[in-house]
TORZABA-811086 format. One record per residue (C-alpha): y, z, x; residue number from 1; residue in three letters. Coordinates in Angstrom, 1 decimal. Last residue first. Layout:
// residues N
[[Y, Z, X], NUM, 'ALA']
...
// end
This chain:
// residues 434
[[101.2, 96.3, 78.9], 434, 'UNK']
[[103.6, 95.3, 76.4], 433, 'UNK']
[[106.0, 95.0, 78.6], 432, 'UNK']
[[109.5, 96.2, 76.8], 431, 'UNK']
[[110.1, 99.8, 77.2], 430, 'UNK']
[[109.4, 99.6, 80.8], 429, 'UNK']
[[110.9, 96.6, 82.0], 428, 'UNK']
[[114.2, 97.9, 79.8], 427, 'UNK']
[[114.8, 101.1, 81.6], 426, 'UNK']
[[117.7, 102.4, 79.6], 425, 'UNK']
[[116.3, 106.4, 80.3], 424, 'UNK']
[[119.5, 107.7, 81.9], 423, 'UNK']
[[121.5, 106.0, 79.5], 422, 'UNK']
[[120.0, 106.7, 76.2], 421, 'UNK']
[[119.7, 110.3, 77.1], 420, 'UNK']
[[123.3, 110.4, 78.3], 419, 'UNK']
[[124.6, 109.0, 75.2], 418, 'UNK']
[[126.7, 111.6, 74.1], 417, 'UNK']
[[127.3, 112.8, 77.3], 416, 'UNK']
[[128.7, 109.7, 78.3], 415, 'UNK']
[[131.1, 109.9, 75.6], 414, 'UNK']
[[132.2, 113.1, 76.6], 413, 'UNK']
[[133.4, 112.2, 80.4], 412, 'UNK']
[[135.4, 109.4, 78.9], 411, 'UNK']
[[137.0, 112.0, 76.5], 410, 'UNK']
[[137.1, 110.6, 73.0], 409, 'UNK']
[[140.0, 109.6, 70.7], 408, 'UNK']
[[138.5, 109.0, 67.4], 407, 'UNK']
[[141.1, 111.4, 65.9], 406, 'UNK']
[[139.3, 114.2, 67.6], 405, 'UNK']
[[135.8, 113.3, 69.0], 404, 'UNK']
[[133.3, 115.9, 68.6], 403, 'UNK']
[[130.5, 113.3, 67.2], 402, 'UNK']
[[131.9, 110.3, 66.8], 401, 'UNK']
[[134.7, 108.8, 64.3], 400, 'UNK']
[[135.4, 105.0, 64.7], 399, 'UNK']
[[138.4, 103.7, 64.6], 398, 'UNK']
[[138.4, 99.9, 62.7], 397, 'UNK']
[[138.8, 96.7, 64.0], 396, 'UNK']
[[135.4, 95.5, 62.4], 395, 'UNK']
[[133.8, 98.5, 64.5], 394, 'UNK']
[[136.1, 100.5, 67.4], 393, 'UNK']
[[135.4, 103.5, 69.6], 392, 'UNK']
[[137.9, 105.0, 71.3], 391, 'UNK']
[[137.5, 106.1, 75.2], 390, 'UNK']
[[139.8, 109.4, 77.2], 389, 'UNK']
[[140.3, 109.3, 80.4], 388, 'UNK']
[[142.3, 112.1, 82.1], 387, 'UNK']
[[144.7, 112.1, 85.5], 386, 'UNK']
[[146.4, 114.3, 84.0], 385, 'UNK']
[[148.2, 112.6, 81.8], 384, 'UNK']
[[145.8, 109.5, 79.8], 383, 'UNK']
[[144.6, 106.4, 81.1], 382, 'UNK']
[[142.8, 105.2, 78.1], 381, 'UNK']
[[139.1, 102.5, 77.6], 380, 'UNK']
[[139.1, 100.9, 74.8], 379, 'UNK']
[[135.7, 100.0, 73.4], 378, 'UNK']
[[134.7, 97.7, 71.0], 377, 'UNK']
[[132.3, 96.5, 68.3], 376, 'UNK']
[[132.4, 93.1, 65.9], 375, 'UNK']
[[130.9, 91.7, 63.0], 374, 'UNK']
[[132.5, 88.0, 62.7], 373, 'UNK']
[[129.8, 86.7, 60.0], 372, 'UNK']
[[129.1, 89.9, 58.1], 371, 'UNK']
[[127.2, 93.1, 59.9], 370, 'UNK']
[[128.4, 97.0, 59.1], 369, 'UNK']
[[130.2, 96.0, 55.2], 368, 'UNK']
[[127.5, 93.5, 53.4], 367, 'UNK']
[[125.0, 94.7, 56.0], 366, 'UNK']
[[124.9, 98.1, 54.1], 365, 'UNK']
[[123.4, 100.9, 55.6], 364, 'UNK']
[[125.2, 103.3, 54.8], 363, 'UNK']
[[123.4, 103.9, 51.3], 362, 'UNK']
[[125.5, 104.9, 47.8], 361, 'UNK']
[[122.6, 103.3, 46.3], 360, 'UNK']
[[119.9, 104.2, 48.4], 359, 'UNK']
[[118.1, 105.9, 44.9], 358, 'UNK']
[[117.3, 103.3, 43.2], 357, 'UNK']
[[116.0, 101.1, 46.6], 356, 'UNK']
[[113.3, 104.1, 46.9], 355, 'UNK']
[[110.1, 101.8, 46.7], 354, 'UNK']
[[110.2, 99.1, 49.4], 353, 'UNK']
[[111.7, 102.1, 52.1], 352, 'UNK']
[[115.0, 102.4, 53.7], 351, 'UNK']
[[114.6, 106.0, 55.4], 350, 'UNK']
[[116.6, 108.7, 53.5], 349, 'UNK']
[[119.7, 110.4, 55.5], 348, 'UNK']
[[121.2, 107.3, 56.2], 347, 'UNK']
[[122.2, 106.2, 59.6], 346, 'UNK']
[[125.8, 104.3, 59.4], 345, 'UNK']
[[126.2, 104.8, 63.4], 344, 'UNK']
[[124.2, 106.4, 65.8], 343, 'UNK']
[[125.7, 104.6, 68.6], 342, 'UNK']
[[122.3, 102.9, 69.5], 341, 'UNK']
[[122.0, 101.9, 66.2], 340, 'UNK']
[[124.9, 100.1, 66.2], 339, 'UNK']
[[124.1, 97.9, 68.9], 338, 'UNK']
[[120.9, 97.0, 67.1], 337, 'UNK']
[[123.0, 96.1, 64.0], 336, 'UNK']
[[125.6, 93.9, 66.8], 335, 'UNK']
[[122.8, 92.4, 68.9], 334, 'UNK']
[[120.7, 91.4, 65.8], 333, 'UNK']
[[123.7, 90.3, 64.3], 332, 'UNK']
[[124.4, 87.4, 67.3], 331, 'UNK']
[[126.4, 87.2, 70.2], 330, 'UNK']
[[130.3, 86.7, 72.0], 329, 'UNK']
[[130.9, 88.6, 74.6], 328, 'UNK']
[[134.5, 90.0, 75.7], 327, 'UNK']
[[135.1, 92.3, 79.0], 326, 'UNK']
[[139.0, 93.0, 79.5], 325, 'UNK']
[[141.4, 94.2, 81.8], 324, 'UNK']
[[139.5, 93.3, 84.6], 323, 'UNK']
[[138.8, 95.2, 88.2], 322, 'UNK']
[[142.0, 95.1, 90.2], 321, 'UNK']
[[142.6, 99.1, 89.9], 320, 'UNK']
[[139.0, 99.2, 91.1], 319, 'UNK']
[[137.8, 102.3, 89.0], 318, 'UNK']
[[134.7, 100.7, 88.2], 317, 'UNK']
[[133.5, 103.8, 85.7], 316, 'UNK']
[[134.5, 101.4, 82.6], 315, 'UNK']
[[132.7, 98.3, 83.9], 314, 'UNK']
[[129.5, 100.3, 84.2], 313, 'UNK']
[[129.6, 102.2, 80.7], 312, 'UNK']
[[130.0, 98.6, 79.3], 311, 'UNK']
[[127.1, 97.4, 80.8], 310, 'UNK']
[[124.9, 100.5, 79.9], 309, 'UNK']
[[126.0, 100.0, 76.8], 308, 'UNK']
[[124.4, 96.3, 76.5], 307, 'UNK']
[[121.2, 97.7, 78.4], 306, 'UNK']
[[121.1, 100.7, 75.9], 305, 'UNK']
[[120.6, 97.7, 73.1], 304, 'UNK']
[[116.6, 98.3, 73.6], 303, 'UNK']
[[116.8, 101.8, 72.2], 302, 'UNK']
[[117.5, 100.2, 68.9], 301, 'UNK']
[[114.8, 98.5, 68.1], 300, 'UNK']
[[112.4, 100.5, 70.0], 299, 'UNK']
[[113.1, 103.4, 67.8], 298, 'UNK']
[[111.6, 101.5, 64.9], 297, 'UNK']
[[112.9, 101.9, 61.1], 296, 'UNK']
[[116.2, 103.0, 62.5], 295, 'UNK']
[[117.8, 99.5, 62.0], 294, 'UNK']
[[116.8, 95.9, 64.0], 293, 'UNK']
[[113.6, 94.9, 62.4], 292, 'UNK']
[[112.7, 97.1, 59.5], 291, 'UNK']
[[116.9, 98.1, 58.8], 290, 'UNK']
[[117.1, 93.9, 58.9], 289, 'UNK']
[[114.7, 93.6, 56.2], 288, 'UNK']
[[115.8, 96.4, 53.7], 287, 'UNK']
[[119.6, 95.5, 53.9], 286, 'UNK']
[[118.7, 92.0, 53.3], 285, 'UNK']
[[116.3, 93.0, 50.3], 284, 'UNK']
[[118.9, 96.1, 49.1], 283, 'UNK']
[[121.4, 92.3, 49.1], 282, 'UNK']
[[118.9, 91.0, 46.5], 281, 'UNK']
[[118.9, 94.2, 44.1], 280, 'UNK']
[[122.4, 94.6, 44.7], 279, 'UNK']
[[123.5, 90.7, 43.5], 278, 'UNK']
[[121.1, 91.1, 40.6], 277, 'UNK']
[[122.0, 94.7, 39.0], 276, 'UNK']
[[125.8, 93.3, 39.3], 275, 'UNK']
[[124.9, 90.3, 37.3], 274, 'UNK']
[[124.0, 86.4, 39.3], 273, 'UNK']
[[124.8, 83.1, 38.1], 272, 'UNK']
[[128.2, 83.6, 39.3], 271, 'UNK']
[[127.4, 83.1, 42.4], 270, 'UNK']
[[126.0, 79.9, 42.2], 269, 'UNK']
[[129.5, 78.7, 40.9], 268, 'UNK']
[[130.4, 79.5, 44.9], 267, 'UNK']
[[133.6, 81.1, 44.7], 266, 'UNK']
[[137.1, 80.0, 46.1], 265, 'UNK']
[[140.0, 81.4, 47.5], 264, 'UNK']
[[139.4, 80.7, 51.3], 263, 'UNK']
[[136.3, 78.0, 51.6], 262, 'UNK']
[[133.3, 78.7, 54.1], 261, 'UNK']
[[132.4, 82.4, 52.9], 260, 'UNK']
[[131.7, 81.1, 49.6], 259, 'UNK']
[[129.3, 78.8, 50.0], 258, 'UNK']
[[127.5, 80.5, 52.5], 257, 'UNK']
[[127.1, 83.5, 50.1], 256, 'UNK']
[[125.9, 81.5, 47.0], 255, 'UNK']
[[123.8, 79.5, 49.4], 254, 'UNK']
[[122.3, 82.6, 50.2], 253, 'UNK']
[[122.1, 84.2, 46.7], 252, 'UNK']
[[120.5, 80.3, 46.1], 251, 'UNK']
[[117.7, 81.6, 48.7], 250, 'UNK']
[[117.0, 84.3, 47.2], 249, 'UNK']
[[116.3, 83.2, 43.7], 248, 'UNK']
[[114.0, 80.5, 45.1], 247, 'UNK']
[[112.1, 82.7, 47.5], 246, 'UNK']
[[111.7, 85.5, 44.5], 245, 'UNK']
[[110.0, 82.6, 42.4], 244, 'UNK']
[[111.9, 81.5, 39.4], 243, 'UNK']
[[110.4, 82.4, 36.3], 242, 'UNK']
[[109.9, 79.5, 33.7], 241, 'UNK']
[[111.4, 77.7, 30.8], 240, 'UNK']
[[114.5, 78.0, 32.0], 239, 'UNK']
[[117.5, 79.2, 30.2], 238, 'UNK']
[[119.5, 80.4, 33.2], 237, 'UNK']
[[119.8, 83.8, 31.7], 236, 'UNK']
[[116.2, 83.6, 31.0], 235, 'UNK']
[[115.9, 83.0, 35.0], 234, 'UNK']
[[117.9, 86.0, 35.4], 233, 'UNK']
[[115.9, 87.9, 33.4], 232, 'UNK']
[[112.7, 87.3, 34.8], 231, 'UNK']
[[113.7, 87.3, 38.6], 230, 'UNK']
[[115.3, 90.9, 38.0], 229, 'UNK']
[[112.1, 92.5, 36.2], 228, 'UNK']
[[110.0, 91.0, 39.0], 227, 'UNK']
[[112.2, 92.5, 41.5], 226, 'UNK']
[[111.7, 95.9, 39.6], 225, 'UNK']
[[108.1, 95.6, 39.3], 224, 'UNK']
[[107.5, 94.9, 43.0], 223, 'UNK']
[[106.2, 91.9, 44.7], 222, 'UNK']
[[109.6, 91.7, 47.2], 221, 'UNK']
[[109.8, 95.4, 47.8], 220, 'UNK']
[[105.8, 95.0, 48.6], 219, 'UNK']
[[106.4, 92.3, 50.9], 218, 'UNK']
[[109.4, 94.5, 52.6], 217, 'UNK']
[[107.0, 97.3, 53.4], 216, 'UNK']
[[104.3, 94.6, 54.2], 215, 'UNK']
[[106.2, 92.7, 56.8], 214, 'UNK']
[[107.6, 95.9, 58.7], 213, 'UNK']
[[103.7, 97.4, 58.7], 212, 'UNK']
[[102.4, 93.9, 59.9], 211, 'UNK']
[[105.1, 94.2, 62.6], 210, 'UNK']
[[106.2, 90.7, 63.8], 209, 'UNK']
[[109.6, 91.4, 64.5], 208, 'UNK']
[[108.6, 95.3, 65.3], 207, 'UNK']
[[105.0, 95.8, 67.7], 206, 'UNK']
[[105.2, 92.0, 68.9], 205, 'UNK']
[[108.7, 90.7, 69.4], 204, 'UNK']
[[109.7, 94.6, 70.1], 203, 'UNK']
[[107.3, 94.8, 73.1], 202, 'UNK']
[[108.3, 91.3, 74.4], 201, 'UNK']
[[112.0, 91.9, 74.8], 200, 'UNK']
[[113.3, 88.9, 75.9], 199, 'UNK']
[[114.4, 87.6, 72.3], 198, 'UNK']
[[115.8, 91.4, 71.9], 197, 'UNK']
[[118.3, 91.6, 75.0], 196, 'UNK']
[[120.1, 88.6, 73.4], 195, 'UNK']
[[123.5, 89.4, 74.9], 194, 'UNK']
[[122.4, 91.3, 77.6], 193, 'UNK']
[[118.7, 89.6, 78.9], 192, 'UNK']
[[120.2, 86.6, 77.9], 191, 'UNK']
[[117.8, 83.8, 76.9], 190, 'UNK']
[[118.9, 80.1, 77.9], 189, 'UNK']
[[121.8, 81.5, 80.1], 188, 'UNK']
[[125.4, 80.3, 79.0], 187, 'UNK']
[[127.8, 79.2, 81.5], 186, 'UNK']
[[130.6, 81.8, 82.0], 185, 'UNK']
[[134.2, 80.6, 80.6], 184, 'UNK']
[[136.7, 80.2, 82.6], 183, 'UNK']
[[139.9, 80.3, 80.5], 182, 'UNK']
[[142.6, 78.0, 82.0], 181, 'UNK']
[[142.4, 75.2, 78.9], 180, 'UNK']
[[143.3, 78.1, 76.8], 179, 'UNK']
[[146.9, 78.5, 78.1], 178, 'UNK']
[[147.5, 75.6, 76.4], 177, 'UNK']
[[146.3, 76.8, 72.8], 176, 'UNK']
[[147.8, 80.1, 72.8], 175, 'UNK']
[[146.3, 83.0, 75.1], 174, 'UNK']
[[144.8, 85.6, 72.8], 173, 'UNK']
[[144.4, 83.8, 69.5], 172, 'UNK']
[[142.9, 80.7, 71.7], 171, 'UNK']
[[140.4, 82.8, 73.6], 170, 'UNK']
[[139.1, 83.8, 69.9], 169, 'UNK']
[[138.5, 80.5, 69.1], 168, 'UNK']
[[136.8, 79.4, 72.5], 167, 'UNK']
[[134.6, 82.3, 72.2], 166, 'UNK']
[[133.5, 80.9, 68.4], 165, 'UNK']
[[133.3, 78.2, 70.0], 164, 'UNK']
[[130.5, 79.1, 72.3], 163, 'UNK']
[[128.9, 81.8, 70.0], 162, 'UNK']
[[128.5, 79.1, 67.1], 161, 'UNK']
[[127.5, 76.2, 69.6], 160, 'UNK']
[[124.5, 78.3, 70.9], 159, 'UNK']
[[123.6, 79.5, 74.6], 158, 'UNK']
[[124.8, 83.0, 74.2], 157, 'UNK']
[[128.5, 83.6, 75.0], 156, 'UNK']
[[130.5, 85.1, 78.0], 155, 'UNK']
[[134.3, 85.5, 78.7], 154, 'UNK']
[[135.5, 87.5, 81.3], 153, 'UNK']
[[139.4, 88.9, 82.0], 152, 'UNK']
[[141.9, 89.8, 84.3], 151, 'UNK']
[[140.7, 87.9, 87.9], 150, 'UNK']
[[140.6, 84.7, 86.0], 149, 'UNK']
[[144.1, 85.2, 85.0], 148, 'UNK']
[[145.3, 84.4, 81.5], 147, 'UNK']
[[149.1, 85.4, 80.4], 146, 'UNK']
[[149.7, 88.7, 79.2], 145, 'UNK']
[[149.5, 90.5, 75.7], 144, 'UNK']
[[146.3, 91.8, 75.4], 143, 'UNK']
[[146.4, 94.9, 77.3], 142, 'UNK']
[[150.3, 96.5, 77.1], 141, 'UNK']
[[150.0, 94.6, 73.3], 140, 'UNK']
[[146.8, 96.6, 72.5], 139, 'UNK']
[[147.3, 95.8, 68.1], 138, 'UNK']
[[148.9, 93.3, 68.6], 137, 'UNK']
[[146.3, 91.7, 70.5], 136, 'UNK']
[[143.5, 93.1, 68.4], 135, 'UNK']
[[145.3, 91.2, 65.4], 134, 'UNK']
[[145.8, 87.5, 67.3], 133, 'UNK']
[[141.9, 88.3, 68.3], 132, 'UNK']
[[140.6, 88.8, 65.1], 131, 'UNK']
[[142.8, 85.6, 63.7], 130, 'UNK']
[[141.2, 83.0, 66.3], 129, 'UNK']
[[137.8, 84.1, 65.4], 128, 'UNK']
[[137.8, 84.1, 61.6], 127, 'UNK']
[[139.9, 80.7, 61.9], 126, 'UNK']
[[136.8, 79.1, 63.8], 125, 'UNK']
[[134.6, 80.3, 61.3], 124, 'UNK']
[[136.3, 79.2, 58.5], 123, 'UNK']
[[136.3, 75.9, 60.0], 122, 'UNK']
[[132.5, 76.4, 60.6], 121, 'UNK']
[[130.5, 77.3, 63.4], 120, 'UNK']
[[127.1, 75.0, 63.8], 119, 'UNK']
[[123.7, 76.9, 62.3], 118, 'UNK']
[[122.5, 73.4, 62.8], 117, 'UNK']
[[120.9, 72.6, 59.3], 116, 'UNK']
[[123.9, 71.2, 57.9], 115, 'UNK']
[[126.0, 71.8, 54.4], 114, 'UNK']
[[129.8, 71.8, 55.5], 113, 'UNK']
[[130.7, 68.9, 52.8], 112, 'UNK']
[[129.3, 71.2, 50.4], 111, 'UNK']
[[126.3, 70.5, 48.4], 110, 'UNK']
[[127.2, 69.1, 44.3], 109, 'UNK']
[[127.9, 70.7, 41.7], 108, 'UNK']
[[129.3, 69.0, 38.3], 107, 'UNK']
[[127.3, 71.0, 35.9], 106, 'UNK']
[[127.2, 74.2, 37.0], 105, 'UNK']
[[130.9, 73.8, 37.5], 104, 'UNK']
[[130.7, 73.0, 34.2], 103, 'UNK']
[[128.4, 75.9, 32.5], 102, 'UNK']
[[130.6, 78.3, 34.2], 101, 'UNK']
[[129.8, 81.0, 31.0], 100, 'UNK']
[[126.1, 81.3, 31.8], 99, 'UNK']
[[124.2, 82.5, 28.8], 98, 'UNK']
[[121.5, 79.5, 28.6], 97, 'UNK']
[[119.5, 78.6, 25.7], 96, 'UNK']
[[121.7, 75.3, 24.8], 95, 'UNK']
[[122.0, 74.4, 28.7], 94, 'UNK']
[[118.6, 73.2, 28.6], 93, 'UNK']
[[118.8, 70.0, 30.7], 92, 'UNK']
[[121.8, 71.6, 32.7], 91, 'UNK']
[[119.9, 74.4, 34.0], 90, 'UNK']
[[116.7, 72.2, 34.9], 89, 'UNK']
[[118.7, 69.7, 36.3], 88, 'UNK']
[[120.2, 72.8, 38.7], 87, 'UNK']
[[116.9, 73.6, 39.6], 86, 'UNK']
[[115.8, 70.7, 40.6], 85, 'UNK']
[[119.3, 69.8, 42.6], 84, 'UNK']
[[118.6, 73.4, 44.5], 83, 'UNK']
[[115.0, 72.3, 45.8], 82, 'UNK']
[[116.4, 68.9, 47.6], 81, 'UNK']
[[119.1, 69.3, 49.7], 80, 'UNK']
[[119.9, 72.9, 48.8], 79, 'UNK']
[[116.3, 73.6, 49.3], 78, 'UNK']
[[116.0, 71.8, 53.0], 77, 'UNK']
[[119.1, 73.5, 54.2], 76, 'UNK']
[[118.0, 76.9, 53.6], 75, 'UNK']
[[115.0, 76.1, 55.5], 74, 'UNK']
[[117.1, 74.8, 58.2], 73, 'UNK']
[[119.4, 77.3, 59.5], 72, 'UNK']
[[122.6, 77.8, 57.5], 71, 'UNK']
[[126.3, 76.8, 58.5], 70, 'UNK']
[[128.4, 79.5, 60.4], 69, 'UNK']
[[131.1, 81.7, 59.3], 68, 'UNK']
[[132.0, 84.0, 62.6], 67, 'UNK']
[[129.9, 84.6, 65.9], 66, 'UNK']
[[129.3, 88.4, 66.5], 65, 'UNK']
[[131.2, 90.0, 68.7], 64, 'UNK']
[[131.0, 92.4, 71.7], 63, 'UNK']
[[134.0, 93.5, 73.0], 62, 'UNK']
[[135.4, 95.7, 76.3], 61, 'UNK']
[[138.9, 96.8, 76.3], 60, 'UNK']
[[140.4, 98.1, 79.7], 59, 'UNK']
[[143.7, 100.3, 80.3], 58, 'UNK']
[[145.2, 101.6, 77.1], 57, 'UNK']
[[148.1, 104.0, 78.0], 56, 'UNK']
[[147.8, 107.7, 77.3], 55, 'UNK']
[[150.3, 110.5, 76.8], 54, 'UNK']
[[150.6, 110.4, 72.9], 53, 'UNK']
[[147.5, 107.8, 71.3], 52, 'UNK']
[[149.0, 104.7, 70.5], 51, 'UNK']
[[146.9, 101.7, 68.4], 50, 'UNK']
[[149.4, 99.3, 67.9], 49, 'UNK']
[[150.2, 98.5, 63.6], 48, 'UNK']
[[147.7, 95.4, 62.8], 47, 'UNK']
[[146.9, 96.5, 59.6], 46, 'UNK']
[[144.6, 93.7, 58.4], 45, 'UNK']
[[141.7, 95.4, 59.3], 44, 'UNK']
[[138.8, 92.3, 58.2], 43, 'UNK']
[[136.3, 93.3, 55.7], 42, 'UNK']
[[136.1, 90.9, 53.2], 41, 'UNK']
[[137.6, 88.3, 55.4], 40, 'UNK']
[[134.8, 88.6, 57.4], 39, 'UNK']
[[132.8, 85.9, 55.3], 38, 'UNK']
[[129.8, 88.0, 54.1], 37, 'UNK']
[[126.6, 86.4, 55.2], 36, 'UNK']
[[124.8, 89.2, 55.9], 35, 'UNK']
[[125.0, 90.9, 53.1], 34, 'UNK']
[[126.5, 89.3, 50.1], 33, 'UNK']
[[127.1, 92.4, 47.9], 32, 'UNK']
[[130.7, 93.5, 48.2], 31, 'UNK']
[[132.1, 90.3, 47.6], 30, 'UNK']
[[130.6, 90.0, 44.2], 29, 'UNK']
[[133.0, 92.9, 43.2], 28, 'UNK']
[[134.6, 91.0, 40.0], 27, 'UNK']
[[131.5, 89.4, 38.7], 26, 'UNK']
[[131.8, 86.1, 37.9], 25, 'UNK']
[[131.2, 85.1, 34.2], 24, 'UNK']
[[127.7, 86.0, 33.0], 23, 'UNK']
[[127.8, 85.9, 29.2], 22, 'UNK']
[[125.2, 88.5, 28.5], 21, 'UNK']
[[127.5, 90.6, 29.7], 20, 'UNK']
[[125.2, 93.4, 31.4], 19, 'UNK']
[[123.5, 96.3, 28.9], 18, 'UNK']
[[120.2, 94.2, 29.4], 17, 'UNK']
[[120.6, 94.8, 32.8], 16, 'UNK']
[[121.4, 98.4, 32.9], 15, 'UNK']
[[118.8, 98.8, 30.5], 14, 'UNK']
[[115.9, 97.0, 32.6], 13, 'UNK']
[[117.1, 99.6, 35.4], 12, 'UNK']
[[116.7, 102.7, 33.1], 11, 'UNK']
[[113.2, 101.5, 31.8], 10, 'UNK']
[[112.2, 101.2, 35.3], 9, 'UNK']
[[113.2, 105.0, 36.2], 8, 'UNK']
[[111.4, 106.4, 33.1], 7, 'UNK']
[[108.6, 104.5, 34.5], 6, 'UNK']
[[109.0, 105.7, 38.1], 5, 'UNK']
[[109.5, 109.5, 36.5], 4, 'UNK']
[[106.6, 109.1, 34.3], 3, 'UNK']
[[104.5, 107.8, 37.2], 2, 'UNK']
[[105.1, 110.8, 39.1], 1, 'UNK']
// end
């Protein structure tokens, strides 16, 4: 065994020895960014209408994250003060460095957007507004009609990034007049729906703060492979010491937020990084959020029945007056835990601190399944015969379940699918941790 993790090792430190030593930007940076991917990178442009013969779309129901956002406030406090150190430190030895964007290096300075607020950004808003212009043509018969109160709902959690971000996406649907008709529901201070998870106390104590969930990613962090990684790029940098794995990390952040709030430009920090550096760090995204809201912990995902359970509810009122559409606007924990539920993007190897070489090709990648502006739906058909038929939808995109044909699923199906999930969503119970 330890032949094959040292033969392993050596295999790695190759890859990034074997890297251009004269680290321009990487083409496929935009791959690895996690989290904070601008949507951009994954947006469905194609906005062709979604027809399925003999069936008319009849109700849409959304959940979306909020879109490009400024960081929280430790990220804040080391661009303010920690990055600048570093950056001297590049500059004052820029004679043993291998960085080819030595200038922009050089002339940096924090971007106008930098707060600690986690506020929406311009990007942000245009993310929003642009989803919803594409969904609309995309359901025209749905989407396409003036606002009513009576036709559609609105709801965000109590946070300026899901309130505008709502506000944005009310604008691509209705125009900027009509907007100033939408009623939008007043946040609560924790929603049991949207934020299921922050009332949850079970999952706050046996998952978030999980000593097993800390150490596995501790140990990824503290492992010879990250070490390797932190060594050579810092050498790359020319410094004259290693930077810690919370410093590295958290300029792959800024390098992320960076670029995700300007169209057509790169972060310089990102360019400071090789291809066996950006994956390393986004496998220690992927690895934290699969602990706390993937398949590491049923409880994670089990939780989110409540926010399927709502949508299962507005799609059996048959009330021909009931509204066409259901839109909530939420966090990434909602939207990965949300995913779970469906059974998406499950790999068939846990995430674990010491297989990352091998989870390559992995589905669960937050880079793709959870950037700023992640987003599921539902539209509900009225099909001949009197038959309803559901299609599932991530980042615009059909998605394919189990025994569903073209992604077109009977109603009736669907809830089969998820009958166990329903029929046991009792929340109270899965979450007092009595």
């Amino acid at each position: 065994m330890l032949i094959l993790v040292t033969a392993i090792l050596c295999s790695y430190i190759g890859q990034i020895h074997s890297e251009d030593q004269c680290n321009g930007l990487y083409s496929d940076y935009s791959h690895h960014l996690s989290s904070k991917t601008p949507y951009r990178y994954v947006a469905n442009h194609n906005t062709e209408p979604v027809n399925f013969e003999g069936c008319k779309a009849w109700k849409i129901w959304l959940v979306q994250r909020h879109g490009t956002r400024t960081p929280g406030k430790e990220l804040d406090q080391f661009v303010q003060k920690r990055l600048p150190e570093i950056q001297k430190d590049i500059v004052n030895n820029l004679i043993e460095s291998k960085l080819c964007n030595e200038d922009e290096i050089k002339s940096w300075t924090s971007h106008e957007e930098i707060d600690d607020q986690k506020r929406l950004t311009r990007e942000g808003e245009d993310e929003l507004l642009a989803l919803a212009e594409r969904m609309q043509l995309r359901f025209p018969n749905l989407l396409n009609q003036p606002y009513e109160s009576t036709n559609f709902l609105f709801r965000f959690t109590d946070t300026q990034r899901t309130r505008v971000s709502a506000k944005q996406f009310a604008i691509g649907l209705f125009g900027r007049n009509d907007v100033k008709k939408v009623l939008f529901d007043e946040p609560l201070a924790k929603d049991p729906l949207l934020r299921f998870y922050k009332v949850c106390q079970k999952w706050r104590k046996d998952v978030k703060k999980s000593s097993s969930a800390s150490a596995e990613y501790q140990q990824f962090i503290e492992s010879q492979l990250t070490n390797v990684t932190l060594k050579s790029l810092s050498s790359r940098l020319g410094l004259n010491y290693t930077l810690t794995f919370r410093d590295a990390k958290n300029i792959y952040s800024y390098c992320a937020f960076e670029t995700a709030w300007e169209k057509n430009k790169v972060s310089p920090w990102c360019s400071i990084f090789s291809k066996s550096d950006l994956m390393l760090f986004e496998y220690s995204e992927d690895l934290k959020h699969y602990l706390i809201d993937g398949y590491a912990y049923e409880l994670s995902y089990k939780q989110a029945c409540v926010l399927l359970k709502n949508a299962i509810d507005y799609f059996d009122d048959q009330d021909l007056n009931s509204k066409n559409g259901i839109f909530y606007f939420t966090h990434s924990g909602t939207i990965l835990k949300m995913l779970g539920l469906l059974g998406l993007y499950k790999d068939e190897h846990k995430l674990k601190h010491d297989n990352y070489l091998k989870m390559e090709n992995r589905l669960w990648r937050t880079s793709k399944i959870d950037p700023f502006g992640s987003n599921i739906a539902f539209v509900l058909y009225k099909c001949n015969n009197n038959e309803t038929k559901i299609l599932t939808l991530h980042q615009e995109r059909i998605v394919h379940l189990n025994g569903c044909i073209d992604g077109l699923c009977s109603y009736e199906k669907f809830k089969q699918l998820f009958a166990t999930e329903l029929q046991n969503c009792n929340f109270d119970e899965m979450c007092n941790i009595d």
